[in-house]
C-alpha positions as CSV (number, residue, x, y, z in Angstrom):
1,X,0.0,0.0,0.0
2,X,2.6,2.5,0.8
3,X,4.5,1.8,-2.5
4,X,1.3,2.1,-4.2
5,X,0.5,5.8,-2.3
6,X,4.1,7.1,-3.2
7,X,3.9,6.6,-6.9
8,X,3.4,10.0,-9.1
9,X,-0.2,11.3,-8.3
10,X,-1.1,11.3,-11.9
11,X,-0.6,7.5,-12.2
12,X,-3.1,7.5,-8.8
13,X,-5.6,9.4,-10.2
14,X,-5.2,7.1,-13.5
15,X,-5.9,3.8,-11.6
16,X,-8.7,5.3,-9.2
17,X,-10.6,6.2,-12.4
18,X,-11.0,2.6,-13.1
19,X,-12.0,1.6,-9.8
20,X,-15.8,1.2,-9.1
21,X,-17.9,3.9,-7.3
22,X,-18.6,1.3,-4.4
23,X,-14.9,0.0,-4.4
24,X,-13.6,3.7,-4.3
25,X,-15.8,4.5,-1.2
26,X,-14.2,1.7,0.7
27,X,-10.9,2.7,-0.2
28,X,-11.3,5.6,0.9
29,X,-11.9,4.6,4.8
30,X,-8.4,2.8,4.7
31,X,-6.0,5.5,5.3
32,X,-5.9,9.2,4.8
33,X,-4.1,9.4,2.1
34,X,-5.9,7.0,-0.1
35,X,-9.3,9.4,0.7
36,X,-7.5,12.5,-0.3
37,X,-6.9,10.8,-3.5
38,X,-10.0,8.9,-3.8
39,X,-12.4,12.2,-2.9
40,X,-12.0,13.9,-5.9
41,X,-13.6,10.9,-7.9
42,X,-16.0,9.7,-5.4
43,X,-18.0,13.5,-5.9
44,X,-16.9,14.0,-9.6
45,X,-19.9,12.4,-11.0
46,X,-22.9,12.0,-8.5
47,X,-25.5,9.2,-10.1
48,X,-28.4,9.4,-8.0
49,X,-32.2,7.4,-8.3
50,X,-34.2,10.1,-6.4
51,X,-37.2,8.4,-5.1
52,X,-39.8,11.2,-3.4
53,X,-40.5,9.9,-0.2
54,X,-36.8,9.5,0.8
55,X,-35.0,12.5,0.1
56,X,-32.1,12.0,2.4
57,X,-29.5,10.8,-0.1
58,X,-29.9,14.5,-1.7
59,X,-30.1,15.9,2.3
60,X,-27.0,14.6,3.2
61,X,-24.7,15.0,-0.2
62,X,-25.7,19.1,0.4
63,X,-25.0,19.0,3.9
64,X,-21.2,17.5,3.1
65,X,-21.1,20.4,0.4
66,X,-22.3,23.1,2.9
67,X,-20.1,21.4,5.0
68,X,-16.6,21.6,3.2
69,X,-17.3,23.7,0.8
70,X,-14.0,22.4,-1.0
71,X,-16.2,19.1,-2.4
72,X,-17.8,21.1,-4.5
73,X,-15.1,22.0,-6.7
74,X,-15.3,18.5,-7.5
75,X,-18.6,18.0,-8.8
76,X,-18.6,18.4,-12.7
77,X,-21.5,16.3,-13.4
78,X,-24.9,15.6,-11.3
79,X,-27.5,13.1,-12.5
80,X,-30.8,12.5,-10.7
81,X,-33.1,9.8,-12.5
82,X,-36.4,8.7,-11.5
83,X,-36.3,5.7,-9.1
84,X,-40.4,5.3,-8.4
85,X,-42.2,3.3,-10.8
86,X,-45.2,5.2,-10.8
87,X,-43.0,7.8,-12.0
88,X,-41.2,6.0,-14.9
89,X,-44.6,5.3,-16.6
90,X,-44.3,9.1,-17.1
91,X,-42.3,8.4,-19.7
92,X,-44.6,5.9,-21.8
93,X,-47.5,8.6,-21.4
94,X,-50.0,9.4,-18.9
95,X,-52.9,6.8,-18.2
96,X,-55.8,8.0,-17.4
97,X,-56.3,5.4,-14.5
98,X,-52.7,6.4,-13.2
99,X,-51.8,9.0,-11.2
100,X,-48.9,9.7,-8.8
101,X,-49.7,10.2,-5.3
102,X,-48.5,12.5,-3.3
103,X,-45.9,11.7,-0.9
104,X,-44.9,12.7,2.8
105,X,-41.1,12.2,3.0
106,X,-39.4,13.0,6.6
107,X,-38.7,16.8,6.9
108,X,-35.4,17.7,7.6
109,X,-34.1,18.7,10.9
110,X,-31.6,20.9,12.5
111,X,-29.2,17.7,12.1
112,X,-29.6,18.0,8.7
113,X,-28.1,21.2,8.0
114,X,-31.2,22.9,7.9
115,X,-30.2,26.0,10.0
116,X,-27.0,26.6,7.2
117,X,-29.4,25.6,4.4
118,X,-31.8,28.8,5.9
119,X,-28.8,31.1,6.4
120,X,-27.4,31.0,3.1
121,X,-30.8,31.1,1.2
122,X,-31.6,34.2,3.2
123,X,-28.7,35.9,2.6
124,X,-29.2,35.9,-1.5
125,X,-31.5,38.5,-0.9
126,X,-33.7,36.9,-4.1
127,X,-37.5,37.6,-4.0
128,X,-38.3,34.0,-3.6
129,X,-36.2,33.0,-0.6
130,X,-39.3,32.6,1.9
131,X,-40.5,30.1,-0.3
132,X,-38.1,28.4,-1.3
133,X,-37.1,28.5,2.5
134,X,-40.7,26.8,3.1
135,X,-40.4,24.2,0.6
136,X,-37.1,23.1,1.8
137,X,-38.8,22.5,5.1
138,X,-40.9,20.1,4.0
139,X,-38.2,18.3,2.1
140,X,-39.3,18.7,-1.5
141,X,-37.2,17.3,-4.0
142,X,-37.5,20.3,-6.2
143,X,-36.2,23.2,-3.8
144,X,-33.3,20.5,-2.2
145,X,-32.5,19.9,-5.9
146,X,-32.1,23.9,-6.4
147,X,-30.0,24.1,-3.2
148,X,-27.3,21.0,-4.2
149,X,-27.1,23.1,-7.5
150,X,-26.7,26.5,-6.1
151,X,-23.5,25.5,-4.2
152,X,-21.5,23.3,-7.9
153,X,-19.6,26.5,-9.4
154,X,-17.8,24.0,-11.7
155,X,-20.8,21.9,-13.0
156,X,-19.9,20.8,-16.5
157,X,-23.3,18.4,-16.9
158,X,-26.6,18.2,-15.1
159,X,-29.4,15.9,-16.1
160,X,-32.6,15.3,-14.2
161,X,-36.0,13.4,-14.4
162,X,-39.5,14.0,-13.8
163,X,-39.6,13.7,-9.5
164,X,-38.1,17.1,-9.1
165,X,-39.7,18.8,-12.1
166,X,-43.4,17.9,-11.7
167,X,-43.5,17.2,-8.0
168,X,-46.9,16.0,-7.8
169,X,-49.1,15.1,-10.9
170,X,-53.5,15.4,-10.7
171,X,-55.7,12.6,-12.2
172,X,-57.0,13.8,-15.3
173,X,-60.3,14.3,-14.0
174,X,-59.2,17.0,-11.8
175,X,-56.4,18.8,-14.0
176,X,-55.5,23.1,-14.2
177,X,-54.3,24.5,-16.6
178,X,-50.5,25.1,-15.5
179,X,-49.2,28.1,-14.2
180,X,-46.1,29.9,-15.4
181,X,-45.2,31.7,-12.2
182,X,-46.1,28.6,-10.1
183,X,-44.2,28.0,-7.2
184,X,-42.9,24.5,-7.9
185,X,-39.8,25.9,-10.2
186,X,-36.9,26.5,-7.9
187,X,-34.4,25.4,-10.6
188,X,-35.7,27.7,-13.5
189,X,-35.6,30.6,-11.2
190,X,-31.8,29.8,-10.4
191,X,-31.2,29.6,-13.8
192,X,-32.1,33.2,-14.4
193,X,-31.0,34.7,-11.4
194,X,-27.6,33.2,-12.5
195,X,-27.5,35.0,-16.0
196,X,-30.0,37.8,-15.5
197,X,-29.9,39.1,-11.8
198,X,-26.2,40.8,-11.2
199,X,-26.7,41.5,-7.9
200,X,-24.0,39.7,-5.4
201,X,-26.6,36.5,-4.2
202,X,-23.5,34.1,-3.8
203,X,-25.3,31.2,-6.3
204,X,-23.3,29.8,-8.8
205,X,-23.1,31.4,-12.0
206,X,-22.7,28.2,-14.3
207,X,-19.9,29.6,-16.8
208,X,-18.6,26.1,-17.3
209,X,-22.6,24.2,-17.3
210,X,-22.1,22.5,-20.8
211,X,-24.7,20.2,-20.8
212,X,-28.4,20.2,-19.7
213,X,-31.5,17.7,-19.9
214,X,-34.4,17.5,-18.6
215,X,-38.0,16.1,-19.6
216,X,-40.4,17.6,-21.6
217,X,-44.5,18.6,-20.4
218,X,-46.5,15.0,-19.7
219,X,-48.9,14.9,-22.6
220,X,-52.4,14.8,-21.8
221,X,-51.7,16.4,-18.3
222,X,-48.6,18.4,-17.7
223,X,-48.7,18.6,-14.2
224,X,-49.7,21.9,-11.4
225,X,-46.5,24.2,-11.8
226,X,-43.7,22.1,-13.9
227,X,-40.3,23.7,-13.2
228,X,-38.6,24.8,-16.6
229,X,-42.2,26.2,-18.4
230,X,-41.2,29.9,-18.4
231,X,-39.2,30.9,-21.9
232,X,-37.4,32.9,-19.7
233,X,-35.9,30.0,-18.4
234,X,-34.7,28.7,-21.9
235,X,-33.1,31.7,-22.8
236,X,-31.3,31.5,-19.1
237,X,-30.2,28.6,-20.6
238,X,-29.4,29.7,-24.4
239,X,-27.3,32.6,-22.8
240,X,-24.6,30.6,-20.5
241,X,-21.3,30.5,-22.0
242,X,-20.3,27.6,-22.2
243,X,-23.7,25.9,-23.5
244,X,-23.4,22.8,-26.1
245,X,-26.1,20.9,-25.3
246,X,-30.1,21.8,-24.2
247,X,-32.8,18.8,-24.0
248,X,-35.6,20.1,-22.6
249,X,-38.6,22.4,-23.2
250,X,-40.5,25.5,-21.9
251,X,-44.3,27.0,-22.6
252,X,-44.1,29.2,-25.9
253,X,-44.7,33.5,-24.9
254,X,-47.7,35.2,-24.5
255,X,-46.8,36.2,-28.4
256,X,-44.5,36.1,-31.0
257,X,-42.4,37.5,-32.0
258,X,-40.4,36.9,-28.7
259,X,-39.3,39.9,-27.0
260,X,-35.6,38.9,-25.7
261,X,-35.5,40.2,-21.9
262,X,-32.4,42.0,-22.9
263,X,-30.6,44.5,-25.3
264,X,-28.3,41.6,-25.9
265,X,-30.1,38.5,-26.9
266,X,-28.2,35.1,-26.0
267,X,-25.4,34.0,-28.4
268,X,-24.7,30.2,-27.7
269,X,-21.9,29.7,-29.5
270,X,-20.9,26.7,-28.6
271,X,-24.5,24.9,-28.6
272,X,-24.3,21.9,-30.9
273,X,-27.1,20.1,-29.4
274,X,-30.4,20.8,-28.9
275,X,-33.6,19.1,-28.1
276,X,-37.2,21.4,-28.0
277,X,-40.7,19.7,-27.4
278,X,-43.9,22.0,-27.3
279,X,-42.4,25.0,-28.5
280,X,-43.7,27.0,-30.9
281,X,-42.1,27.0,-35.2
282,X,-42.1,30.6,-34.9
283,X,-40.4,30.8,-31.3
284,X,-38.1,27.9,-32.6
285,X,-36.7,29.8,-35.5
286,X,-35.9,32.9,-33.2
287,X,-33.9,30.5,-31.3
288,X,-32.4,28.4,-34.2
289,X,-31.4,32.3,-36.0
290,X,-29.3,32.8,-32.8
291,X,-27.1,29.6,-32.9
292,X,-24.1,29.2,-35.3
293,X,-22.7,25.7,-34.6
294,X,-25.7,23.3,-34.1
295,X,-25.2,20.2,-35.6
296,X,-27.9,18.1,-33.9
297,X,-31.7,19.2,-33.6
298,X,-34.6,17.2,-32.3
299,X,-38.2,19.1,-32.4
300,X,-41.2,17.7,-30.9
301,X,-44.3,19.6,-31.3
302,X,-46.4,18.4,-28.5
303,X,-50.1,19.4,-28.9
304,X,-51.9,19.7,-24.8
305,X,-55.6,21.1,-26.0
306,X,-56.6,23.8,-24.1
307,X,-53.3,25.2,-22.3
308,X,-52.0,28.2,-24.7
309,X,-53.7,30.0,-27.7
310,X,-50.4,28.9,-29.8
311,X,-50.6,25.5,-29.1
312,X,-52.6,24.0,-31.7
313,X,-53.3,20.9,-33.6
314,X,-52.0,22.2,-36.8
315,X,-48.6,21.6,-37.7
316,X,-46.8,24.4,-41.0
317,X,-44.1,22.0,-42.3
318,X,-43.2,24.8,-45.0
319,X,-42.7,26.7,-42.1
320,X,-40.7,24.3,-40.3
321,X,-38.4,24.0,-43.1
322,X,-38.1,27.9,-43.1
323,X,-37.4,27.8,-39.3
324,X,-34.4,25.5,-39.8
325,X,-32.4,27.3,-42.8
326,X,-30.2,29.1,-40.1
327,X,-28.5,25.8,-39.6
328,X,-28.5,24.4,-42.9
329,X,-25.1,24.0,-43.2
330,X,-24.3,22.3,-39.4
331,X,-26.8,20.1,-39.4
332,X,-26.0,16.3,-39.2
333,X,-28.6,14.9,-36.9
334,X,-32.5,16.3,-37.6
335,X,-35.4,14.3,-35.4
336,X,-39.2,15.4,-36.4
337,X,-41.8,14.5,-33.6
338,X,-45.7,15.2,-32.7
339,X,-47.5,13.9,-30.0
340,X,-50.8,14.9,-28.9
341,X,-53.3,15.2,-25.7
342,X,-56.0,12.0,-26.9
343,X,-58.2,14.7,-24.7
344,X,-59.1,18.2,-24.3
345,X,-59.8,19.2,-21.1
346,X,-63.5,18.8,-20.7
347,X,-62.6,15.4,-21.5
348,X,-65.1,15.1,-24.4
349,X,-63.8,15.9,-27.5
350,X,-60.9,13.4,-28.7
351,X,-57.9,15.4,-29.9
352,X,-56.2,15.1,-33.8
353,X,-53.3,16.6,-35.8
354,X,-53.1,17.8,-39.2
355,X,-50.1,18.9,-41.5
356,X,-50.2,21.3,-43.9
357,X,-47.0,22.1,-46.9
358,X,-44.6,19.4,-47.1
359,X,-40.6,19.3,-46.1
360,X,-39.2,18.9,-49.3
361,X,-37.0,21.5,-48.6
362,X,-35.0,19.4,-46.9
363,X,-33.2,17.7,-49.9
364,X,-31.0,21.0,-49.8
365,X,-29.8,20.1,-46.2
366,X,-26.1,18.6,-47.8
367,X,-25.1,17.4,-44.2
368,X,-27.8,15.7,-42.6
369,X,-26.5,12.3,-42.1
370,X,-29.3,11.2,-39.5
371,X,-32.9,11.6,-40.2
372,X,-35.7,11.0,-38.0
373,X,-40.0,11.8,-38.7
374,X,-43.2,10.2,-38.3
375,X,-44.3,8.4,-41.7
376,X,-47.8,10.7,-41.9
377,X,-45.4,13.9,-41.8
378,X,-43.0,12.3,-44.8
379,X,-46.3,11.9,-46.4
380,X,-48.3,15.7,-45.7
381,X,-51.0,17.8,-47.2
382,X,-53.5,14.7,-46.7
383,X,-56.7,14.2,-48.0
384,X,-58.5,11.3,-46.7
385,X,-61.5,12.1,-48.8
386,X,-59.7,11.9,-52.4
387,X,-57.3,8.7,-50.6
388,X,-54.2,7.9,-52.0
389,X,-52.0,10.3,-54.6
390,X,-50.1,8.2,-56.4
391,X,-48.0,11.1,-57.4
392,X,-46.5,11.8,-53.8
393,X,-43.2,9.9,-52.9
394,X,-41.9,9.3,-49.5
395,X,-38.4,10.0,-50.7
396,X,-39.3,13.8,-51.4
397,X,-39.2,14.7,-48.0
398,X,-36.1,13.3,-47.2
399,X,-32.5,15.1,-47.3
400,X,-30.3,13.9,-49.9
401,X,-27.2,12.2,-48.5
402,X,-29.0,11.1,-45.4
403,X,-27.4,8.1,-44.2
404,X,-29.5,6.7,-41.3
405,X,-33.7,7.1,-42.1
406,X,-35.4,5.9,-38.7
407,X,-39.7,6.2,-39.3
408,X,-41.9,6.4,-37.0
409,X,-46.0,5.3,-37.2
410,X,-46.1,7.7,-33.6
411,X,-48.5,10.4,-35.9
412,X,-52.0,9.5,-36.6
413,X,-54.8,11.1,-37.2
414,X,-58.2,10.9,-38.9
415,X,-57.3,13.2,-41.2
416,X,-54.2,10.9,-42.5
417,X,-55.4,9.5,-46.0
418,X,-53.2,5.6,-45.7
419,X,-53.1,3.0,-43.6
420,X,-50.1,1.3,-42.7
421,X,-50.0,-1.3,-45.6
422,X,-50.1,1.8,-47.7
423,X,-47.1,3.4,-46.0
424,X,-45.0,0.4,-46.3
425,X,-46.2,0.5,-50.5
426,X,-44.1,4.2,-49.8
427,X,-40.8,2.7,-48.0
428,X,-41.1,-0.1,-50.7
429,X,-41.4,2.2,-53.9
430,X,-38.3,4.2,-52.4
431,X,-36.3,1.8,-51.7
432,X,-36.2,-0.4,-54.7
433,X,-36.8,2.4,-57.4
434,X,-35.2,5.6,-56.5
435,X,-33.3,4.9,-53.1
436,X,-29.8,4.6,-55.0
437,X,-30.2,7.9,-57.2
438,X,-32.5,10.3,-55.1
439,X,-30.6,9.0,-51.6
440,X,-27.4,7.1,-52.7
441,X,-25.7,7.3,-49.2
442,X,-28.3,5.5,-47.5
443,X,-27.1,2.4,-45.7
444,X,-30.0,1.7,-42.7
445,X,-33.6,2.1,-42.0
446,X,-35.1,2.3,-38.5
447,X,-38.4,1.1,-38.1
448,X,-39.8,2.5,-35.1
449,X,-42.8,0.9,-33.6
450,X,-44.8,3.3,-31.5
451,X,-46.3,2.1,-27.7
452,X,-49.7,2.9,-28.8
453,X,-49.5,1.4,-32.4
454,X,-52.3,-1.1,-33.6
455,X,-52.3,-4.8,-33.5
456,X,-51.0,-4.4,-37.6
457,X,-47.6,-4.0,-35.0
458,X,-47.5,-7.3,-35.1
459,X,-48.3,-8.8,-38.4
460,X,-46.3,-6.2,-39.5
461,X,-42.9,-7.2,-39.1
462,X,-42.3,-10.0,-41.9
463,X,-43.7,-7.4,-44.3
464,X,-41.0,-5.0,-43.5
465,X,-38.7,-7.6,-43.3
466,X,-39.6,-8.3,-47.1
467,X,-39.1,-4.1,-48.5
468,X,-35.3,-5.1,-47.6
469,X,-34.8,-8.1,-49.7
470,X,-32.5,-7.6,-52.6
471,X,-31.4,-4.1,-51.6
472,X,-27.5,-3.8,-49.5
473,X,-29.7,-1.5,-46.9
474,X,-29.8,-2.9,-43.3
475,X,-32.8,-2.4,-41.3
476,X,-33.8,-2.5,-37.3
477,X,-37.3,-2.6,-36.2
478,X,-37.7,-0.9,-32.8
479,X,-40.3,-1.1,-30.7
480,X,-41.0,1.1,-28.0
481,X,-43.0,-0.7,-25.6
482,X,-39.1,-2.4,-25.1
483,X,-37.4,1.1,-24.1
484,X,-36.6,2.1,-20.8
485,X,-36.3,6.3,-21.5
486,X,-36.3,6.8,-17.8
487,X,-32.8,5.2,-17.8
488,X,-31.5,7.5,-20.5
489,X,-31.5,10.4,-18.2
């Protein structure tokens, strides 16, 4: 041991980064030496399953930080995934029979920390330190969340699930329309007091955050208050200088055009990465005009009936295509997807999509190598009463040198004029007539097969299987019932 402890600390630091979380921590209880070495990588990367009723894996990690304040020059990455069940069936899409209770975990005592947690939040001086004082006291996972992230001034990466962003989730029954200035949204708020409030509140500032994720709005009920709705926030986000990658989402304005809250709007220029649901085409190409570098985009237009006058069940893809010509020339890695509340509020009416224009602009995208959309949006301007054009081609919508073409059957609608043995007549005519001149780079096609596709799911694979024969394209059938998104957080 003591040979091993007096070898060049670069060669320790080499070896520790191979050793196991769990083998590290015991390590690290064998000499003093071995935990000044081993402390550095035991609080590099926290990897935490946050489970509501039992905060005290959070409580205690801030308490060592408020403790010796030292740690938290360590922390460069922070992940907090969803460990209840209830709450990883979030991310296959709310049930109308499922709801997440409401939990009362232990509230934190003087043991805790809680008298240093009060002191520092008071001494910010930020309009919302009573309440975020109160929330704390009752241990929820949002305002503990905030606190472990006000104190990480090097934090490189921070990922997060759906436990501290909608803390408690209505049946459907008895849903609000959400709030914007709700009072569950501790972390959006430090996000813009970090970029826009300059008055000395001691919170980190975030110059080196590089990477952010977080889940979009639950689709037919996006919860009382969800932290992250407020544009503002997204622009907090869009403006820190060291940004390269945004997954998340946020409300759209009042109206647009959106007024930037100041004379300088946000210049990300190192965002290469960036993943929107809900937000608005319009709102999205004010955003996509400010980047310079973005080589990956991934747009979800989620439609929640009855929760903002520009959310709306019609989807402009001539517009789309429009929005994205700021980034014509980054782009590698383009992902098109709708989803939509079954619902409206009253709980009457069933909800539908419709697309208008068409995105064959797209062939003049020279770079997209990845390619992902919904077959019923590769196949627009439907009419279900006239059925079938035999003039429209699937392969129209698609950039030129695309390399990797993953479809989706996620978008229907009763306004879609094919079924899905006419769809596969699209992928079949594509690939055996015109895939080698009109897309000669392709070499794979994803099928993806959506949770809430028909029982054709099933009869459907040897027919897909049979479009491939005789071509040199491989293809993968995906089916999403199999995926396990919570774990990709």
């Amino acid at each position: 041991m003591a040979a091993f402890l007096n070898v060049p600390t670069e060669l320790v630091d080499t070896i520790l980064e191979r050793v196991s979380f769990h083998d590290l921590a015991a390590l690290s209880l064998t000499s003093k030496k071995l935990y000044k070495f081993a402390t550095p990588h035991l609080y590099s990367y926290i990897d935490l399953s946050i489970y509501r009723g039992n905060l005290r894996p959070i409580i205690h990690l801030t308490r060592s930080i408020f403790n010796n304040p030292e740690l938290a020059k360590h922390v460069t990455s922070v992940r907090l995934r969803d460990g209840d069940e209830k709450i990883q069936k979030l991310y296959r899409g709310y049930s109308y029979d499922e709801s997440v209770p409401e939990v009362s975990p232990p509230q934190p005592t003087d043991e805790d920390g809680m008298p240093e947690f009060i002191k520092f939040i008071k001494k910010t001086g930020l309009p919302y330190t009573h309440l975020w004082i109160d929330k704390l006291r009752i241990a929820d996972v949002n305002a503990f969340v905030a606190l472990l992230l006000s104190r990480l001034p090097d934090l490189k990466s921070f990922r997060i699930g759906y436990a501290a962003v909608v803390p408690y989730v209505e049946r459907s029954g008895q849903r609000n329309p959400p709030d914007i200035a709700g009072e569950n949204q501790f972390l959006g708020k430090l996000f813009q007091s970090a970029v826009f409030d300059a008055s000395d509140h001691g919170l980190s500032q975030f110059q080196r955050l590089e990477e952010i994720s977080f889940p979009g709005p639950i689709s037919v009920n996006p919860g009382r208050n969800p932290d992250f709705c407020d544009p503002y926030d997204m622009v907090a986000l869009l403006s820190l200088p060291s940004i390269r990658s945004i997954q998340g989402w946020c409300w759209n304005p009042s109206s647009l055009p959106f007024t930037w809250p100041t004379d300088d709007p946000p210049d990300p220029v190192h965002l290469t990465s960036l993943t929107l649901s809900y937000v608005h085409i319009d709102f999205l190409a004010q955003i996509l005009a400010r980047t310079r570098a973005l080589k990956t985009l991934c747009w979800k237009w989620k439609w929640i009936q009855d929760t903002h006058p520009l959310n709306t069940d019609t989807i402009d893809l001539n517009r789309f295509v429009e929005a994205v010509q700021p980034i014509r020339n980054t782009l590698e890695d383009l992902t098109i997807g709708f989803e939509f509340d079954d619902m409206s509020w009253g709980g009457i009416e069933p909800g539908m999509m419709k697309a208008l224009g068409t995105l064959h602009g797209l062939e003049g995208f020279a770079n997209i190598k990845r390619f992902q959309a919904p077959l019923g949006v590769l196949l627009p301007d439907w009419d279900w009463n006239a059925g079938p054009d035999p003039t429209r081609r699937l392969e129209d919508s698609l950039p030129r040198n695309v390399e990797v073409v993953t479809v989706t059957d996620a978008f229907m609608s009763d306004y879609y004029a094919y079924d899905e043995y006419e769809e596969l007549d699209f992928v079949r005519a594509w690939l055996l007539e015109t895939a080698s001149t009109r897309t000669p780079r392709l070499k794979e096609v994803c099928y993806h097969l959506d949770r809430n596709a028909s029982e054709f799911e099933e009869k459907s694979y040897e027919p897909i299987k049979q479009i491939f024969e005789g071509t040199n394209v491989r293809y993968r059938i995906i089916k999403a019932r199999d995926e396990k998104p919570w774990e990709a957080v």
